[in-house]
Short mmCIF file of the C-alpha atoms (twelve columns), coordinates in Angstrom:
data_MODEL
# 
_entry.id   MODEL 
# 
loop_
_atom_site.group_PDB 
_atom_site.id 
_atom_site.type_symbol 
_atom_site.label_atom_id 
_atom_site.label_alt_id 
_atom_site.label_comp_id 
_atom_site.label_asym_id 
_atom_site.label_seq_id 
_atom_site.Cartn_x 
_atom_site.Cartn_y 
_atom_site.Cartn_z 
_atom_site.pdbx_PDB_model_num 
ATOM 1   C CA . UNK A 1   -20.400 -27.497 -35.476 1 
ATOM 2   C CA . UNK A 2   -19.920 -24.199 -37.301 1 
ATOM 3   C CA . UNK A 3   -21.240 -23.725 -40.904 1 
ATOM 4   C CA . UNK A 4   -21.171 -21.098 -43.521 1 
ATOM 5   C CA . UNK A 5   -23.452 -21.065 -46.185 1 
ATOM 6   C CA . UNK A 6   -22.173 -19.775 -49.552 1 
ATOM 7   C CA . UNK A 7   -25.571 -18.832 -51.846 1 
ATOM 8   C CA . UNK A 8   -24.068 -18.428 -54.789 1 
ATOM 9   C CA . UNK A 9   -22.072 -21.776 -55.287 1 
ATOM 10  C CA . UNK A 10  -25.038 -23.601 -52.889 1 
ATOM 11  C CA . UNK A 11  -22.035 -25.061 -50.767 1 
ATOM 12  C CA . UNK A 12  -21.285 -25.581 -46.955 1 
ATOM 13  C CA . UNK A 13  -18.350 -24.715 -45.018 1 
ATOM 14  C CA . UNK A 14  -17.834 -26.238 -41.648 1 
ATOM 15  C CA . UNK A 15  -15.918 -27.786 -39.022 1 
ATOM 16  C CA . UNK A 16  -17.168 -30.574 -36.518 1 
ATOM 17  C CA . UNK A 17  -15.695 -31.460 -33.134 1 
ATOM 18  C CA . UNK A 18  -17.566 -34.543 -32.063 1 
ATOM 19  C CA . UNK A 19  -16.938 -35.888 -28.323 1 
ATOM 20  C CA . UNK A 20  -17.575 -39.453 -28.784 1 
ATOM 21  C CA . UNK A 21  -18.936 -41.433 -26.061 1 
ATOM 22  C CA . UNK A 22  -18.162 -45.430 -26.043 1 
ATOM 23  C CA . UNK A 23  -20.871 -46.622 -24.116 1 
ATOM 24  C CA . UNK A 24  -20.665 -50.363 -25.177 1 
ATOM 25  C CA . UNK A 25  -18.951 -53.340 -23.400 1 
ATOM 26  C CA . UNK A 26  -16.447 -53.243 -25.934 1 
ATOM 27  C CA . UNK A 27  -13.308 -51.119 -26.667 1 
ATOM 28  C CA . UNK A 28  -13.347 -49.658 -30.259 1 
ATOM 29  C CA . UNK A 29  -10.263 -49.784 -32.758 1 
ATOM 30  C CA . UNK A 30  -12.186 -47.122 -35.225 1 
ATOM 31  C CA . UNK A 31  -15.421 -45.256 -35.360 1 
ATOM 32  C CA . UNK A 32  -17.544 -45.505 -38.614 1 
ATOM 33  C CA . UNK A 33  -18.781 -42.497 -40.168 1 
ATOM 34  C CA . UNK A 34  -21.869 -41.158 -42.350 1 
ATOM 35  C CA . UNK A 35  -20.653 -38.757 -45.689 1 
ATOM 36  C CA . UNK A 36  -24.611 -38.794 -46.552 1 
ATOM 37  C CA . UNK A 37  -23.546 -36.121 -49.167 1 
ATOM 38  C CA . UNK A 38  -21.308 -38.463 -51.192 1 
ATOM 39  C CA . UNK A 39  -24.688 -40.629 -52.019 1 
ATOM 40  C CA . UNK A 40  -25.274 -37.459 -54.470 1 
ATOM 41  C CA . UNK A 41  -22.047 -37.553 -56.014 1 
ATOM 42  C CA . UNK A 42  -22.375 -40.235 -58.731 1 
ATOM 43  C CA . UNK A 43  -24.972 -42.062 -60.129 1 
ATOM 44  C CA . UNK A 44  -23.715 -45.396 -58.801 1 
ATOM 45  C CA . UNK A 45  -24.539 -45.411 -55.253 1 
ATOM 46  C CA . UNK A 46  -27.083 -47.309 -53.176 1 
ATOM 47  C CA . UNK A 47  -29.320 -44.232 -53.120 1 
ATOM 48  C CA . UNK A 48  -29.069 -44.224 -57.314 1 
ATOM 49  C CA . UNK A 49  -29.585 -47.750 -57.693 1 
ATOM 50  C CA . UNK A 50  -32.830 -47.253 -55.511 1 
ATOM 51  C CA . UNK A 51  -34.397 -45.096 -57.449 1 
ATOM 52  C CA . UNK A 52  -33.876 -46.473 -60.451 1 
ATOM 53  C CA . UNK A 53  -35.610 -49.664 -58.773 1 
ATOM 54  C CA . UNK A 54  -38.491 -47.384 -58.309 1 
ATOM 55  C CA . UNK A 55  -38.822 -45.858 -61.945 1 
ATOM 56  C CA . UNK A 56  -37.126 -42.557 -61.072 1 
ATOM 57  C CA . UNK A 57  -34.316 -41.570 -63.356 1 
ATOM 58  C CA . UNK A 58  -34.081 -37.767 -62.760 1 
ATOM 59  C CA . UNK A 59  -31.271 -38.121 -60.794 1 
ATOM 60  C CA . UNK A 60  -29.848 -40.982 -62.668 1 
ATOM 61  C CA . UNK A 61  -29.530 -38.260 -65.596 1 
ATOM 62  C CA . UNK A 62  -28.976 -35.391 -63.926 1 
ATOM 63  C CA . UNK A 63  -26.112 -32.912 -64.778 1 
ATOM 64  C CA . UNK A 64  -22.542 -32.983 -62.565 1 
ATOM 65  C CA . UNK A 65  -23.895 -29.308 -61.737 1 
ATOM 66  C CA . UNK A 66  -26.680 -30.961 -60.063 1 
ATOM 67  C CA . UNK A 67  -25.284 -33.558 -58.323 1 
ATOM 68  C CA . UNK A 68  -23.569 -32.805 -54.587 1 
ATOM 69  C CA . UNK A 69  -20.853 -33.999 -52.388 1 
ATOM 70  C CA . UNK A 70  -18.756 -33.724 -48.969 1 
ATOM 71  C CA . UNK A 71  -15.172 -33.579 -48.942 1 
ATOM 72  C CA . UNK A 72  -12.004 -31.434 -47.693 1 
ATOM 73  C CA . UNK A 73  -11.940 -33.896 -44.625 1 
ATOM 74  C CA . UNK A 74  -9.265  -34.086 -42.037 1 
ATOM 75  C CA . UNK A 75  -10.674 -36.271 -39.469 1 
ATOM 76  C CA . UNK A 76  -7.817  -35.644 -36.028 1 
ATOM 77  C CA . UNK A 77  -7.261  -35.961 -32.248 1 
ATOM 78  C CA . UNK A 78  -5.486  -33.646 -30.581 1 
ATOM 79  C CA . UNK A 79  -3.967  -32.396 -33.864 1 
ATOM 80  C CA . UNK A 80  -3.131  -35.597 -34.819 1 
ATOM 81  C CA . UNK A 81  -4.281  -36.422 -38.095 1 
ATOM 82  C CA . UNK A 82  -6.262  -40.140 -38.158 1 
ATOM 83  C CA . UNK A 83  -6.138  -43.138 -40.666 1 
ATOM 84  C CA . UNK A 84  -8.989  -43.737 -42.896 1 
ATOM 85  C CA . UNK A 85  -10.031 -46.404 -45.066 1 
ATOM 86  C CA . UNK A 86  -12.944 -45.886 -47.397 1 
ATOM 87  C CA . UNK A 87  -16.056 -48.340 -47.365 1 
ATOM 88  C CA . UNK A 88  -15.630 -51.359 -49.885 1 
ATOM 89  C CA . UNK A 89  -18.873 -50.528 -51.158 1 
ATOM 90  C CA . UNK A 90  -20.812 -47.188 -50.171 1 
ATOM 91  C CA . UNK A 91  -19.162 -44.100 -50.923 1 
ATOM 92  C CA . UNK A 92  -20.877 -42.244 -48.220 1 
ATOM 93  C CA . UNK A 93  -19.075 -44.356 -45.291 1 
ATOM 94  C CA . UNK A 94  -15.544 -44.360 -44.098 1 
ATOM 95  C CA . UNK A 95  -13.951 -45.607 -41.611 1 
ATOM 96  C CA . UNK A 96  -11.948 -43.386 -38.685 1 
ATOM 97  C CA . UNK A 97  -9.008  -45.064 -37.240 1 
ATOM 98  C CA . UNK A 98  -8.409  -44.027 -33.531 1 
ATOM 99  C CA . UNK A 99  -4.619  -43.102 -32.661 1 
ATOM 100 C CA . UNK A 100 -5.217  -45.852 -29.645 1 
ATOM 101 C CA . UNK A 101 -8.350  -47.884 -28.445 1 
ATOM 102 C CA . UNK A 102 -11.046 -46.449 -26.848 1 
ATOM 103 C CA . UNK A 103 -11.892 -48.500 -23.569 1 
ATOM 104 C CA . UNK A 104 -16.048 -49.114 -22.323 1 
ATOM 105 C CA . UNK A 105 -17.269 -45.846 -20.778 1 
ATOM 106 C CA . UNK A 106 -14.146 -43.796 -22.192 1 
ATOM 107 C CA . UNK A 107 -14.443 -40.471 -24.706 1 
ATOM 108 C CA . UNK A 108 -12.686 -39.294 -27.164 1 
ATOM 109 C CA . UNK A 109 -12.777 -35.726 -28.994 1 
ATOM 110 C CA . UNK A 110 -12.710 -36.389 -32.829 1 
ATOM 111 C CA . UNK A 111 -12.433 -32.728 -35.256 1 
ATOM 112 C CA . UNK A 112 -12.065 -32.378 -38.897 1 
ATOM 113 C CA . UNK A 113 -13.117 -29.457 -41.412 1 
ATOM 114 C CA . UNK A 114 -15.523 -30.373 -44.190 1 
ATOM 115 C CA . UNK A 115 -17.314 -29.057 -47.382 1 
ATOM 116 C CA . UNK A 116 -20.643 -29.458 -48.712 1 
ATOM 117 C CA . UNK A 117 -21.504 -29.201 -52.193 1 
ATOM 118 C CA . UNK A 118 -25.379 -29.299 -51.868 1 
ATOM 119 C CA . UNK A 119 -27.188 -31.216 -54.680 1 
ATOM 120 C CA . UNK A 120 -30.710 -29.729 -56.422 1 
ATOM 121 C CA . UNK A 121 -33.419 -31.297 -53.873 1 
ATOM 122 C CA . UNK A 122 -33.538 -35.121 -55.750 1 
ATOM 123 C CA . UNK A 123 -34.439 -36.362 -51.883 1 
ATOM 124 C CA . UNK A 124 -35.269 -35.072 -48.452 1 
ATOM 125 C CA . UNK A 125 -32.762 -31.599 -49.037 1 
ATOM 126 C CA . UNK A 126 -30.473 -29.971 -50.502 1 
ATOM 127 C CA . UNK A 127 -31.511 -26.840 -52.417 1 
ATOM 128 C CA . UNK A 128 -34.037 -25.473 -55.119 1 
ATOM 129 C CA . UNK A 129 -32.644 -22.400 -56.521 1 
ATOM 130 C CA . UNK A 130 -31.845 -20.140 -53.113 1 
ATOM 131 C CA . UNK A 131 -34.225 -22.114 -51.299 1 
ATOM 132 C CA . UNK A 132 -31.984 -24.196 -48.662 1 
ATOM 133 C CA . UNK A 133 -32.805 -27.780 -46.917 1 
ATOM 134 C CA . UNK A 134 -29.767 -29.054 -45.280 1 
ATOM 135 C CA . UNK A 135 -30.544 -32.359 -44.265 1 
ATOM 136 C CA . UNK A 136 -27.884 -35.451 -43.718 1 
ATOM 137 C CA . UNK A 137 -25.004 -32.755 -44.076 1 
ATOM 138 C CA . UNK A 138 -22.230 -33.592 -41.677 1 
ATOM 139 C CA . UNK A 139 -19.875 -36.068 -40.333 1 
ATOM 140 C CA . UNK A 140 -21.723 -38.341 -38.070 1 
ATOM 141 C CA . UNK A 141 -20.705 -41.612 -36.709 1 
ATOM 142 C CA . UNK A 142 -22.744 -43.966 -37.178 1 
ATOM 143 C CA . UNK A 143 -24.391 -46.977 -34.625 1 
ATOM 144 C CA . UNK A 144 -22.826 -49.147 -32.497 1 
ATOM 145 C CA . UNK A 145 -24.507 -51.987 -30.978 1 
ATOM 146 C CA . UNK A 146 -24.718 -55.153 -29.427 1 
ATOM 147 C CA . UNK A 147 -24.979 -56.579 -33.360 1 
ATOM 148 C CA . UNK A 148 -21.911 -54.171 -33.872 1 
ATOM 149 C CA . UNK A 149 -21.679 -51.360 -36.732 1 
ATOM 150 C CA . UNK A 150 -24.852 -50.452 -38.766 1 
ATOM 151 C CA . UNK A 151 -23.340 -49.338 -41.855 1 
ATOM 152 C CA . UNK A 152 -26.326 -47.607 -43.754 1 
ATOM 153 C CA . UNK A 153 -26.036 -46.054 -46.655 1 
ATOM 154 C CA . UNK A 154 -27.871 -43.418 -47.266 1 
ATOM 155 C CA . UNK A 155 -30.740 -44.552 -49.395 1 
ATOM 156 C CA . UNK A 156 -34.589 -42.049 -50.457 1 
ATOM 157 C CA . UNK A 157 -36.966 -45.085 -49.233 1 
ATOM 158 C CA . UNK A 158 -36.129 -46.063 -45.902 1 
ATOM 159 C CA . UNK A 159 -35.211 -43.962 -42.082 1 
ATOM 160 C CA . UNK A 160 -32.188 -43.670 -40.376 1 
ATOM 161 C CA . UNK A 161 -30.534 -45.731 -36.777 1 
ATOM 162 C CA . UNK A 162 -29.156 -43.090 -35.375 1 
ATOM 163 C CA . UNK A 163 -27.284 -42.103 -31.838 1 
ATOM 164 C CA . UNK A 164 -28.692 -39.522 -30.038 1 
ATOM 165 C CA . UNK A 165 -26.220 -36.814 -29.056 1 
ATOM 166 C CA . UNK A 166 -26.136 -32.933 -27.522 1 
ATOM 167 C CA . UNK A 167 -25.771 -30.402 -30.220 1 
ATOM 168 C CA . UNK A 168 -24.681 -26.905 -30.830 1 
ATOM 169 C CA . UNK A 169 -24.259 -25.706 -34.203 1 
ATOM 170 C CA . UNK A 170 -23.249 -22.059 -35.549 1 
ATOM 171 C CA . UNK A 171 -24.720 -21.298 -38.756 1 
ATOM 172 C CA . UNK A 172 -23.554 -18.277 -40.612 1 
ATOM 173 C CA . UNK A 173 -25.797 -16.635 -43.812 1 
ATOM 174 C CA . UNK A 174 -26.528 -13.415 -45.424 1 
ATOM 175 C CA . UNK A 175 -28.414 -11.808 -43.294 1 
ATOM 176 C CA . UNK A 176 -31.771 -11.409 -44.687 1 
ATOM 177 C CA . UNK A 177 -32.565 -15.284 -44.285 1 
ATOM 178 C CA . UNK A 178 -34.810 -17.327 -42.244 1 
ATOM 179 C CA . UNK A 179 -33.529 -19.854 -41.111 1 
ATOM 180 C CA . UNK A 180 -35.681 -22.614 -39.155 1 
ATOM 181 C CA . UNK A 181 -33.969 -25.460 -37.493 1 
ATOM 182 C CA . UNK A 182 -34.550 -28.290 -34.668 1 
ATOM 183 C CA . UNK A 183 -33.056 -26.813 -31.842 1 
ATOM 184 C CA . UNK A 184 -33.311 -24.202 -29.477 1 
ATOM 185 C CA . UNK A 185 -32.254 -20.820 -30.852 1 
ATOM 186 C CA . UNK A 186 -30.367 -18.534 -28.263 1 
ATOM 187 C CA . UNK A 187 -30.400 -15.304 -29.972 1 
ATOM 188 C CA . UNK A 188 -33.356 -13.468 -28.322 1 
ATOM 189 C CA . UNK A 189 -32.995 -10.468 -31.253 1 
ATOM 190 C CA . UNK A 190 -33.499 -12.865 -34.082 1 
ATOM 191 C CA . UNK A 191 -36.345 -14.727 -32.347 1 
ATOM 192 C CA . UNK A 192 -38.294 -11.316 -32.528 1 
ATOM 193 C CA . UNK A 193 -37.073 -10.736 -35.902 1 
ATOM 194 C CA . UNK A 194 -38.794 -13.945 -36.843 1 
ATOM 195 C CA . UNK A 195 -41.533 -12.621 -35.259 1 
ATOM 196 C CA . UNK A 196 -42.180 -10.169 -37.124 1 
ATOM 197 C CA . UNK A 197 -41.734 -11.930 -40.412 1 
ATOM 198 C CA . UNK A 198 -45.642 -12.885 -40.331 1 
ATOM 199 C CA . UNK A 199 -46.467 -11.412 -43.064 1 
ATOM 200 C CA . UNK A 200 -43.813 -10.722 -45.029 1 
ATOM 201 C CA . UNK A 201 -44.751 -9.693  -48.503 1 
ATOM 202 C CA . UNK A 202 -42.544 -10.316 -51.834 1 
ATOM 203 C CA . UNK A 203 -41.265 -6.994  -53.202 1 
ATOM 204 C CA . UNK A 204 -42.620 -6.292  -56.892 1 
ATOM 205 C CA . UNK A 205 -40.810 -8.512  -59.618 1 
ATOM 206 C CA . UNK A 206 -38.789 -6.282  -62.137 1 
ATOM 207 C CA . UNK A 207 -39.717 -6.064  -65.506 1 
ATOM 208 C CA . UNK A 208 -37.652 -8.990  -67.174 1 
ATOM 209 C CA . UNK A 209 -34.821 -8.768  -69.827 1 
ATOM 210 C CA . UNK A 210 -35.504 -9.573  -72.888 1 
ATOM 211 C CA . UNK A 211 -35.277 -13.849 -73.017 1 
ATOM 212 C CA . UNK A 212 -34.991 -14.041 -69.258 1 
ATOM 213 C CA . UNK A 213 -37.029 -17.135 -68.148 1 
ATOM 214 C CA . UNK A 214 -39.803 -16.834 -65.837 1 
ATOM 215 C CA . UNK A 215 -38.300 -18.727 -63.000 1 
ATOM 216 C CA . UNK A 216 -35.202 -16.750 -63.152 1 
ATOM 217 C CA . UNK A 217 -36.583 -13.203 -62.367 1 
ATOM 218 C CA . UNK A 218 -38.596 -15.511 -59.345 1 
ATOM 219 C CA . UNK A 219 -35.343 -15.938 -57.756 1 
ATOM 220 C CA . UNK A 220 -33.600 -12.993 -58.011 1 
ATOM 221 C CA . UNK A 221 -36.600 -10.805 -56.609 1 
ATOM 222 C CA . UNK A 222 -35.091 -11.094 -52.872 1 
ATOM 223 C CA . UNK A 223 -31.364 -10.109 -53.213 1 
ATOM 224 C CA . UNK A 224 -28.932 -11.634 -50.815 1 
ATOM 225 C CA . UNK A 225 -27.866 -8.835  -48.404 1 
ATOM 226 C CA . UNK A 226 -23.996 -7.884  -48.364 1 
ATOM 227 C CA . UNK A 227 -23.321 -8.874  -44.540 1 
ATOM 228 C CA . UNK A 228 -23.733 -11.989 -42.417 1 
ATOM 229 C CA . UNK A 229 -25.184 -12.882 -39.203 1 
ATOM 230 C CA . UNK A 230 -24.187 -16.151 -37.395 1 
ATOM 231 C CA . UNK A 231 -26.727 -18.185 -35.430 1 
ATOM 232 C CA . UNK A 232 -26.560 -20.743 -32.748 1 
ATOM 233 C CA . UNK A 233 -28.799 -23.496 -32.070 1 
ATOM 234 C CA . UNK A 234 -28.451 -25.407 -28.852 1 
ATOM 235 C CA . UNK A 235 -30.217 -29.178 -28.422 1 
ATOM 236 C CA . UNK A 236 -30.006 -32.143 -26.025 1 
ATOM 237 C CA . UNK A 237 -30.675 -35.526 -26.388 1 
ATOM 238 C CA . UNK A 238 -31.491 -35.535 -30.335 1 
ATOM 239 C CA . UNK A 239 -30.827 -37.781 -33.037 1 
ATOM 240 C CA . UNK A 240 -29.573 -35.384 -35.911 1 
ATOM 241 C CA . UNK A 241 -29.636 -31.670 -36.530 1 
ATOM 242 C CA . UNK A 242 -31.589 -30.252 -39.864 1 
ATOM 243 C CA . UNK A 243 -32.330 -26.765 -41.012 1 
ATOM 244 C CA . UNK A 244 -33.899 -24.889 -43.889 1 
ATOM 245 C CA . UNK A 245 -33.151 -21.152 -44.957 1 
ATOM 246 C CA . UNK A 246 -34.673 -19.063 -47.191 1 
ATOM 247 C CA . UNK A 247 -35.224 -15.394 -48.103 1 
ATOM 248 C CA . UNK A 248 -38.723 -15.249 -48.779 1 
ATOM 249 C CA . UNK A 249 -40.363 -17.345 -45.531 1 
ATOM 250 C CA . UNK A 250 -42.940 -15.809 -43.398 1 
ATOM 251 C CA . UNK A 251 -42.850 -17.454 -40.058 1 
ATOM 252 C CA . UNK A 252 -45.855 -17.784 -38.051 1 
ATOM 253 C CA . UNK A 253 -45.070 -18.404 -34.620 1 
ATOM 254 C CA . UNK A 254 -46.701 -20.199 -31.033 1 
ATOM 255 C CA . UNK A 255 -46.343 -22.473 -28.198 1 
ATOM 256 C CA . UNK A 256 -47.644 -25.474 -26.726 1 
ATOM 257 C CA . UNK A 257 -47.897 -26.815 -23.370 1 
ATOM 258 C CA . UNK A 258 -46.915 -29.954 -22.756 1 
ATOM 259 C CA . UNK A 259 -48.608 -32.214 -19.477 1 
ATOM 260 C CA . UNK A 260 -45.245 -31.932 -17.526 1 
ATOM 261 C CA . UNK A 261 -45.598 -28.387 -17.873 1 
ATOM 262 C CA . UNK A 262 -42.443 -27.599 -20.210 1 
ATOM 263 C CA . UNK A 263 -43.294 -24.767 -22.777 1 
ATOM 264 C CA . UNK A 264 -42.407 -25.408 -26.651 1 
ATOM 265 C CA . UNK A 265 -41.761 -22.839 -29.093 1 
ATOM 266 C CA . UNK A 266 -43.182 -23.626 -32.430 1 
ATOM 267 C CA . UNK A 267 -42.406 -22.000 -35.250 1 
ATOM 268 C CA . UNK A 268 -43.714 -22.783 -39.522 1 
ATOM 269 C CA . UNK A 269 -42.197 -21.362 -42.448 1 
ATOM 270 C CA . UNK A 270 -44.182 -20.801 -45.795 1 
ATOM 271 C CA . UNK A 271 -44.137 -18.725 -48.783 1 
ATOM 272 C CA . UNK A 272 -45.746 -15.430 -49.141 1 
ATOM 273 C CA . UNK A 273 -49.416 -16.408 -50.509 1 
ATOM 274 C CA . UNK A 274 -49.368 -20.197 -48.897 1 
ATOM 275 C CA . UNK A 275 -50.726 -19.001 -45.413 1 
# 
């Protein structure tokens, strides 16, 4: 995958090319997909009604500007645009019609462009202020078994049946970020960089405007820089890809040694102050 993160409209600009394995018995007309976003987009969705089970309304009253979404899908093989057909129920599902079956042990390449409108962090990401945690934020098809589809929606109480896969995403951000994600990163430059972001200190807050709020001058105290720098991530054999940016982190950083003698970087992000 390749994403670009736009800070100033909290959105998500990507593309996906998914090489989908059919390792079942059976051949398979369609492939179900996840739009976790869409379970932000109104408050009628299984995640909603959940919370509202639970006594939590925030979201059930929250503002449109609050609220997030994926769309701008094109889901295509070989430049061949596919059939879809949404979910009769859950708006973050839809179905992927396949331009022919796809036989037991065959592949098939499946690409489409999407967009990410990131909600305010209601549940497990999306963003506080500048503060980014991109979590359930792509296309991702979702299990097949011997009981057939598992067609979860994506709900705040509850974990996730997912495929494992081999991932390599691209992230693009301003470039004073720290971004954290889990997955190798291959750019030996920014691992130092992180490095050396120990004990990174908060430059002073400017005195305020008059009838600025508090919180406000908080977020504006890092400034985005002008140019980008894009990051890749490489992991095998995982179940989903996350990751969290943020101007402000310090990163403390180690390893640990595992008994079959395979070395693994660890790395922890926290606020200036929250050592």
């Amino acid at each position: 995958m390749d994403v670009t993160l736009n800070d100033k409209e909290h959105t998500l600009n990507g593309f996906a090319r998914v090489e989908y394995v059919n390792r079942s018995p059976d051949t398979l007309d369609f492939i179900w997909f996840h739009l976790w976003p869409n379970a932000f987009r109104t408050d009628r969705t299984a995640f909603s009604d959940q919370l509202l089970t639970n006594g939590r309304t925030d979201f059930y009253f929250s503002k449109d500007e609050d609220r997030g979404y994926i769309n701008r899908l094109d889901f295509r093989i070989n430049s061949q645009s596919l059939k879809t057909e949404d979910h009769p129920q859950h708006i973050d599902l839809v179905k992927v019609w396949l331009n022919k079956p796809l036989p037991p042990g065959a592949n098939v390449e499946i690409t489409t462009p999407f967009h990410v409108q990131l909600p305010k962090n209601f549940s497990r990401g999306g963003h506080v202020h500048q503060s980014y945690q991109v979590t359930q934020w792509y296309p991702k098809p979702a299990m097949y078994d011997r009981e057939g589809w598992h067609l979860m929606p994506y709900l705040d109480q509850g974990e996730y049946y997912n495929n494992f896969g081999d991932y390599e995403v691209k992230i693009t951000v301003p470039a004073n970020y720290v971004v954290l994600a889990g997955a190798q990163l291959t750019d030996t430059d920014e691992l130092q960089w992180l490095k050396g972001r120990s004990n990174f200190q908060l430059p002073p807050a400017p005195k305020p405007k008059p009838g600025t709020p508090p919180s406000k001058t908080k977020v504006n105290r890092v400034p985005s820089a002008p140019t980008t720098k894009t990051l890749v991530y490489r992991q095998n054999l995982v179940t989903d890809f996350a990751w969290f940016a943020d101007k402000r982190y310090c990163v403390q950083t180690d390893t640990v040694l595992l008994p079959g003698g395979k070395i693994v970087q660890l790395m922890v992000a926290h606020l200036p102050g929250n050592k």
